[in-house]
Steps between C-alpha positions, in 0.01 A plus 500: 500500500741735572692456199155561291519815690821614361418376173215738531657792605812461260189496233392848662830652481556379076139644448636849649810480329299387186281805532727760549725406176182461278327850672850659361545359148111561442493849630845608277341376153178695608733780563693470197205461240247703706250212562291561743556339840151288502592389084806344652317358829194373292748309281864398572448536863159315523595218298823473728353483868234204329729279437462268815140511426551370190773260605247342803256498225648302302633212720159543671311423186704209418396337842165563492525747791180730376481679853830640499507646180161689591642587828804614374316727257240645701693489816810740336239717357339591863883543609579715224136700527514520876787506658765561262295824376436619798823486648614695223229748517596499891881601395394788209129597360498353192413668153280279251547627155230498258606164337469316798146678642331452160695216350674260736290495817186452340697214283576358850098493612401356172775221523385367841147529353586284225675184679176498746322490186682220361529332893135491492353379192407829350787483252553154414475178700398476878782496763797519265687651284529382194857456239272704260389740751913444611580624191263810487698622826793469377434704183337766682842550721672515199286783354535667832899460505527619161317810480707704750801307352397638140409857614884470682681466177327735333590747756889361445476544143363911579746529703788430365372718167430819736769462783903480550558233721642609871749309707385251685573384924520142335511368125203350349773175444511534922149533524402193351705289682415663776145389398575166382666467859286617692225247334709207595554602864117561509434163345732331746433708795089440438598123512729471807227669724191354337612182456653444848210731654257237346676232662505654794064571492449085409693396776273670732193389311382832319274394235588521102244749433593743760889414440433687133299783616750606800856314526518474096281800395665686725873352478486563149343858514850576637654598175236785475537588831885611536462560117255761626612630782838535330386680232281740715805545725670629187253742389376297217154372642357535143689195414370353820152525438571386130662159661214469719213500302670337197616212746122509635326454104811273375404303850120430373569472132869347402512306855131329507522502101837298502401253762186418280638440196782248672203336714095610525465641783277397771302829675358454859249748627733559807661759251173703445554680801867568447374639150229652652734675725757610266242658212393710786915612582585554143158731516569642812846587331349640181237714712716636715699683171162718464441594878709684732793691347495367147709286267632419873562226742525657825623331848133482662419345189795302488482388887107396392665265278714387742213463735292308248784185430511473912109413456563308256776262703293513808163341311750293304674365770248496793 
């Protein structure tokens, strides 16, 4: 046990490290090409900090273990909703731009709407998700990733016509591998303490189900978390909030739509409320843009937030 325990927090200290090099090669090419912040955080960064989701997913979905990959999915998306948001908010207000209040967010609400959809027999087959349905997922997080992507090098390509290049802290050479690192000591990190922090939850007889909504949702919302925190830390929470709701629609989309089309997936109604629970976060989020000060996350909202994912542990749990 106690050398699951190390294993654990050596994983912790890789995700940090993992974090910090990938917060610095993203921000300098955003700098360089003037990309906005939440481009960057939508895309590179997003697709980054969900690779151990998509790792468990896969070895999940070749052993039949259906619970885990919805807990994993659902579970990081309350993390990254709740907690990780409003710790950030709790550290500095954050500004939504317009993209993400009319675009992204609503994206989000509409992406949690769907998989209940399919979950439930409205789309599709009762209680599971289909390959086909797999499929459909998966394309729809492609169109989502490739959009911003697009709209990126088109704002390369206009700015290397209308502006001189300045010097940059770190090359764009340094900055991807600084990128490319930092995704493997994410990967690796996200492993040591989720792996070993599973472990740890079945040998004191912690159910499957709530193993993917807390130890694994949670272990593996790590990457967003110090990702996050990092980048907010740095003054770049744009490419925070990219990274979070990116990681949050890849989550429902690429994750549930990749562990369909290796094996059908089996849906219990256990995961209505969790569903349930989240569409009403990702609105709270979106509504919360409109009231107050504007375009803004403050720290009562952000402490709300907060408040909301110790509910949700406390009914989870109890």
């Amino acid at each position: 046990m106690l050398i699951k325990t190390l294993l654990v927090l050596f994983g912790f200290i890789l995700i940090i490290i993992g974090a910090d090099l990938l917060v610095d090669g993203a921000r300098n090419i955003a700098k360089k090409y003037r990309i906005p912040d939440v481009v960057i955080g939508l895309t590179i960064v997003s697709l980054g900090t969900s690779f151990p989701e998509i790792m468990i997913t896969i070895s999940s979905a070749k052993n039949d273990y259906h619970d885990l990959i919805f807990g994993n999915a659902l579970g990081s998306n309350i993390v990254n909703l709740a907690l990780i948001l409003g710790i950030i908010a709790l550290i500095k207000p954050v500004h939504l731009d317009r993209d993400t209040k009319n675009v992204h967010l609503p994206l989000a609400v509409m992406a949690t709407a769907v998989l209940a959809f399919m979950g439930n027999g409205l789309i599709g087959g009762h209680l599971v998700i289909s390959r086909l349905e797999g499929w459909l997922l998966i394309a729809m997080s492609v169109i989502y990733f490739i959009v911003p992507a697009y709209k990126s090098l088109h704002r390369i390509q206009l700015s290397k016509q209308h502006t001189h290049p300045t010097a940059d802290p770190i090359s764009v050479t340094k900055s991807v591998i600084y990128i490319v690192l930092g995704f493997i000591a994410l990967k690796f990190g996200a492993d040591f303490a989720v792996d070993n922090a599973k472990i740890i939850g079945e040998s004191i007889g912690i159910p499957e189900s709530i193993i993917g909504l807390t130890i694994v949702g949670m272990g593996t919302a790590l990457p967003e978390l110090i990702t996050s925190i990092t980048a907010t830390l740095k003054g770049t929470e744009g490419l925070a909030i990219g990274n979070l709701i990116g990681s949050c629609i890849l989550n429902l989309f690429l994750i549930i739509g990749l562990g369909a089309v290796i094996n059908p997936l089996d849906y219990l109604p256990i995961f209505n409320l969790e569903l349930v629970f989240l569409f009403g976060l990702t609105f709270l989020v979106w509504v919360f843009s409109y009231i107050g000060k504007r375009n803004t996350l403050s720290r009562v909202e952000g402490s709300i937030l907060i408040a909301c994912f110790i509910g949700y542990m406390v009914i989870l749990l109890g």
